[in-house]
N, C-alpha and C positions, 0 to 999 in steps of 0.2 A: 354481677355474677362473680362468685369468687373462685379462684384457681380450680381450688378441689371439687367444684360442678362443673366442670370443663370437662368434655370428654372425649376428646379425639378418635374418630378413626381415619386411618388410613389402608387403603386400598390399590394393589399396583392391579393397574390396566392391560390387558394382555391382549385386548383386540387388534389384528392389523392383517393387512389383505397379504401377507411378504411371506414367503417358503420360510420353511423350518430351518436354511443353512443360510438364510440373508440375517442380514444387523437392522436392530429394532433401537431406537432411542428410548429409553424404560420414562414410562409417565405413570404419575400416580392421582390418585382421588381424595384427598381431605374434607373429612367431614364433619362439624359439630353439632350435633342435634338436627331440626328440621331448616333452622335457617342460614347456618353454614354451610357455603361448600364451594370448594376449589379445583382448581387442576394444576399439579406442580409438575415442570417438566424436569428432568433432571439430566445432569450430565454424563449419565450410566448409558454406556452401549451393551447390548448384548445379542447372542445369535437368541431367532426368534426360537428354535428349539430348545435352547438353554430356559427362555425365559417362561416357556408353556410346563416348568416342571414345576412353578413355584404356584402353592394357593395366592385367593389373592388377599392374603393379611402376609402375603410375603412371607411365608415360610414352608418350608419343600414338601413337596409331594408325598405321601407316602406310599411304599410297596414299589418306588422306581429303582429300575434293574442298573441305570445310570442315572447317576447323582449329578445336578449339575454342578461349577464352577465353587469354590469353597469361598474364593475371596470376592466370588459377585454374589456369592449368598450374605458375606458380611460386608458386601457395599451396601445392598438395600435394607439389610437392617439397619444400619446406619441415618442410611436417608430418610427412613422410616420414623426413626426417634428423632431427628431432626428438624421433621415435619410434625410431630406431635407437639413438641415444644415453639416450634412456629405456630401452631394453629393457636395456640392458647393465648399468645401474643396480638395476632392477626384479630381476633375474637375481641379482646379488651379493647383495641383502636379502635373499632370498627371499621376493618378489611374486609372489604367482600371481590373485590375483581383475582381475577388469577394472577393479572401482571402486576398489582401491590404485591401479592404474595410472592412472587416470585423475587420481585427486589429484597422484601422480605427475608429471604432465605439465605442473602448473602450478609446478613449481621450477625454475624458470629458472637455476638453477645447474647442477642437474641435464640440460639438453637443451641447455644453450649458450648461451641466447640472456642479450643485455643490454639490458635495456629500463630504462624509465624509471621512477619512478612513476607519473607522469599514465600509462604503457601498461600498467604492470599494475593498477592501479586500473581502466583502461580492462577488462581482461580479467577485473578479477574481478567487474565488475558483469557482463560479458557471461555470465559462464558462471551467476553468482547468479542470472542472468533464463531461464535453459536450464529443458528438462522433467526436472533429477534432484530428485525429491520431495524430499529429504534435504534440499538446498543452497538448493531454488528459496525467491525472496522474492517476496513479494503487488504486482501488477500497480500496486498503487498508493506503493509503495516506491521501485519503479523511475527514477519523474522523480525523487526526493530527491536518489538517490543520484546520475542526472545533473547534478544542478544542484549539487551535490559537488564534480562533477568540473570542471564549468565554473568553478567560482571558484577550485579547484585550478588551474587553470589558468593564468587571469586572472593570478593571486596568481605563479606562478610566473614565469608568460614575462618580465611585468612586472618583476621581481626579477632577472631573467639566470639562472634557476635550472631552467628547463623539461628540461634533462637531467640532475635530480637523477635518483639511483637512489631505489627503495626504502630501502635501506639505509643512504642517504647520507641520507635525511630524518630531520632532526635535532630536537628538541626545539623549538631557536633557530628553525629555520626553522616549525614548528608556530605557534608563537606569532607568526610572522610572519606567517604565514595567517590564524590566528584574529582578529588586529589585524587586518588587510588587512579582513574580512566586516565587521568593525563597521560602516563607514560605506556599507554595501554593502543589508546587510539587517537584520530583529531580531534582537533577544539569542535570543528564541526559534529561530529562524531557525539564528542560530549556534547554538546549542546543540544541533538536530537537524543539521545538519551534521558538524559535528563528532563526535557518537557515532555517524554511518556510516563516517566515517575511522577511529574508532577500533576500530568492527569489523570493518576491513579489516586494520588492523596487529593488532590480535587474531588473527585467523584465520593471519596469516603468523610471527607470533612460534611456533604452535602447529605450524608444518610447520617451524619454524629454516631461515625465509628471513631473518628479523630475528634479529640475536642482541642489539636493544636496541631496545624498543620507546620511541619519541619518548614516549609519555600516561604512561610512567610514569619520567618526569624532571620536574623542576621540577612537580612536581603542583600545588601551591598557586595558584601563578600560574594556570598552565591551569582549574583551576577557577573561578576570578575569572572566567576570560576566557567561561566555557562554561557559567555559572549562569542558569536559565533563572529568567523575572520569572514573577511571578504574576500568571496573566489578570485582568483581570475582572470578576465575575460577569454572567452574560448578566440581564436585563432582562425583566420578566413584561407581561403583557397583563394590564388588570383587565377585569370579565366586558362589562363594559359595552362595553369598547374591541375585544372578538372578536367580540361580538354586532354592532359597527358595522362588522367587515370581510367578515361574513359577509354583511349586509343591501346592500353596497354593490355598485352593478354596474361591471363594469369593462370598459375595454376589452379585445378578444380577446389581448392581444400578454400580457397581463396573468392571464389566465383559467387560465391551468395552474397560475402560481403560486400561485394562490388557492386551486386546490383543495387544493394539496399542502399549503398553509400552513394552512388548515383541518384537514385529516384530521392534521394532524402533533399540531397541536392537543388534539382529541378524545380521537387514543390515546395523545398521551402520548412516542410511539416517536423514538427515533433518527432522523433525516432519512437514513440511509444502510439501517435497517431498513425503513422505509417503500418503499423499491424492492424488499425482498424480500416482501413482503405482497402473497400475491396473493389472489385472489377464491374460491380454495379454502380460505383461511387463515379464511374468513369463512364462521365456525358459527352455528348456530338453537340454542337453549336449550330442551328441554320446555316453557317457560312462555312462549316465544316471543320473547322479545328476540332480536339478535344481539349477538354476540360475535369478537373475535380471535384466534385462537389460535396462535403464532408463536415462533421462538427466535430472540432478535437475539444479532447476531454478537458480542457483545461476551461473554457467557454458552453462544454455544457449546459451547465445550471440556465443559463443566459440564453441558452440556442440559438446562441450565434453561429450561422454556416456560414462555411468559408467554402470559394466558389474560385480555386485556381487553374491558370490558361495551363496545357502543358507543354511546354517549346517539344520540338520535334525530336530531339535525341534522346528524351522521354518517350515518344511514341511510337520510335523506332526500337527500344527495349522491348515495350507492349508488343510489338510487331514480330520481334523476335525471340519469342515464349514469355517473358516474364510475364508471369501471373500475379495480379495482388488479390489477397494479402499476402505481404511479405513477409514470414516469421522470422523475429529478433530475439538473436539467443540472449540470455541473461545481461545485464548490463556489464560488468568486471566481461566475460567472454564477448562481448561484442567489441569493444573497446581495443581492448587487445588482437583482435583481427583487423579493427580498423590500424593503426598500430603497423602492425605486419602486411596490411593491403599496401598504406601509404608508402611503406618502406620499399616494399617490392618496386612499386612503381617511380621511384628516385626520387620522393618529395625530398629533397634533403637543406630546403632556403632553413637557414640560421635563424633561429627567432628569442626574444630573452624573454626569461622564466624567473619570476620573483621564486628565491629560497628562504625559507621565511627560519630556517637555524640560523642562516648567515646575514638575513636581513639584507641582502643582493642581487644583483641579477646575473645571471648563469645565462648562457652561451647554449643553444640545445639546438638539434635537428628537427624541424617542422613535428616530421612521422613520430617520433620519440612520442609528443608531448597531446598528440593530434587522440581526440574522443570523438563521440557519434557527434559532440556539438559542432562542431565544424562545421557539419552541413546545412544545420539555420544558419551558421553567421556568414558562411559562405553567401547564400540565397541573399540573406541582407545585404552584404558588400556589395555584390554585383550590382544589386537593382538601385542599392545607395549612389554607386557610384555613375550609373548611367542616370544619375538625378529620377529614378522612378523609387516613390513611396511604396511602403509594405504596403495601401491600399491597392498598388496594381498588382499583387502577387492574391490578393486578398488575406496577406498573413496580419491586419488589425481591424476592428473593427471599424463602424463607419460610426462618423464621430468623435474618434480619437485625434489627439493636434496631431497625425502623423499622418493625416489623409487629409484636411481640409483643402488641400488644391486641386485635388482630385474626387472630390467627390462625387461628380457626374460621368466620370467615364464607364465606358463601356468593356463591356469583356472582351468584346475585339482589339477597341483601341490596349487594352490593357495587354492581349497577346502579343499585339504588334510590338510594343513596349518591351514585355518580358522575352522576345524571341531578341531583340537588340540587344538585351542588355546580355543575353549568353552567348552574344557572338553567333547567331544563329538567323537563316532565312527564314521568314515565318511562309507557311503553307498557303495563305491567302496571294502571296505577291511573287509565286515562282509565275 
């Protein structure tokens, strides 16, 4: 069948159970004769009363007293012709699922349009942030990848290059962005940057929008430029110095992060697991202790639970209102009160801090340099040093060489354990 028998239509869908003043995600109907036909969802929001003024060949009403939106009437025209010249495409492959089509729609070769990089970088994060299970990326991915694009940006206008294509983004110019972030942010920094650029040219190499991906020219160099430093190592609490932040009162502004800084403490846990720990995660033992019972996200996939004793100055918090879940303000704002908690409370032991301008070790105040990690390394030093394995905390799994001598113990023996090692009587042996 050749082009000119091809006969598209398309159709916007206007059905949906939602008030006239709620936001509708505009979907449409493509159709080629009797044995074509699709559903494209598109990335147009609009109020659902907006969008009941349009026929449904997408174009406005007539005799309406209110007109709607000018620039959402030339969004769907757009998306309309876009999909006409996709279906004609879709037709000759032989497409028939919605989700080809759908991939479909982001070849800009294939619907006409010519955009930039910064616009379809722009579109592929927008559609990467959509509800398709498949594609979608985690809530917390999403600034990376704008902050991506913001130095994309930067990098380009700056340069005279902001109407580079995709395609036209060259190796030379890679390297010229990657240079460009150095004095911008960290090598770290660069470094996650740059592997979300490159699995955006990844993903387009593999639809042959790219027929020469930039990451894989001059590799050497780009590696230099994209080698992330080693942190490092976060900094332990000794018992004496948690026992003084526990006894110390604070003021209110100060109090949340105390508690969280505590219990992160005790269990041991993730600062981002500790928001998922709730008050039902918090079991009784036949012999009456409590306990944690919980799967951090990191072990997931794996469902591995993790089943920790809680010594008693944990249970005494619980006893004295602490509710979990504990909510963790943003990372930079928790950090920073941990920071100002420590400080309050006199952690002030001297510790050295690689300066990686000076290639040195600096002289710093514990609190200065102290973040939420503290409180795993903490948990580990303790129990390290009363010779009990992360198997007695249950912070590794079983099976790992970090429990093999412990592999049969029990949760008791394991409280008894973890209430030694924080300097603490356990509830079984008052």
């Amino acid at each position: 069948m050749s082009n000119s028998d091809i006969n598209p239509r398309v159709t916007l869908e206007t059905r949906t159970n939602k008030g006239q003043d709620e936001e509708m995600r505009l979907r449409f109907r493509v159709r080629c004769g009797r044995d074509f036909q699709v559903y494209y969802k598109s990335g147009l929001r609009a109020l659902v009363g907006d969008v009941r003024r349009y026929n449904a060949d997408g174009t406005v009403r007539s005799g309406l007293r209110i007109l709607p939106p000018q620039q959402l009437t030339d969004d769907i025209a757009e998306v309309i012709a876009r999909l006409k010249k996709a279906a004609i495409t879709a037709v000759e492959r032989g497409i028939t699922s919605s989700d080809e089509f759908q991939d479909l729609m982001l070849d800009k070769a294939v619907t006409g349009e010519k955009c930039t990089l910064l616009q379809d970088f722009a579109d592929y994060i927008k559609e990467r942030s959509t509800d398709d299970a498949k594609r979608r990326i985690a809530d917390s991915s999403v600034q990376s990848y704008q902050s991506t694009l913001k130095l994309l940006d930067e990098c380009l206008t700056g340069a005279g290059l902001a109407s580079v294509t995709t395609q036209g983004f060259t190796a030379d110019v890679l390297i010229g962005w990657l240079k460009f972030m150095g004095g911008r942010v960290s090598q770290n920094s660069r470094s996650v940057y740059s592997a979300l650029l490159k699995k955006f040219f990844n993903d387009m190499e593999s639809r042959d929008v790219v027929t020469v991906n930039p990451y894989n020219k001059r590799k050497d160099e780009i590696k230099a430029l994209t080698a992330r430093e080693k942190t490092d190592e976060p900094f332990a609490l000794t018992l004496d110095e948690l026992k003084l932040i526990a006894a110390t009162d604070v003021p209110q502004r100060l109090q949340h992060t105390k508690d969280i800084f505590l219990m992160q403490c005790y269990i041991g846990c993730r600062v981002r697991d500790l928001e998922r720990i709730t008050m039902q995660d918090v079991k009784t033992h036949p012999e009456g202790f409590k306990y944690v019972s919980y799967l951090p996200q990191k072990t997931a996939k794996n469902r591995f639970k993790v089943e920790t004793p809680l010594v008693p100055s944990a249970v005494a918090m619980l006893d004295a209102g602490v509710e979990l879940p504990l909510r963790v303000p943003a990372t930079t704002v928790h950090n920073e009160k941990v920071k100002a908690l420590l400080h309050h409370c006199g952690i002030n032991r001297t510790v050295e801090v690689w300066n990686r301008a000076t290639c040195r070790y600096n002289d710093s105040p514990l609190w200065y340099v102290a973040t939420s990690k503290i409180c795993r390394r903490t948990a580990e030093s303790l129990l390290t040093a009363y010779q009990v394995n992360m198997f007695t905390s249950g912070l590794h799994a079983v099976g790992s060489d970090a429990i093999k001598s412990y592999i049969d113990m029990s949760l008791t023996q394991r409280y008894r354990l973890m209430c030694a090692a924080y300097g603490e009587v356990a509830e079984l042996d008052k």
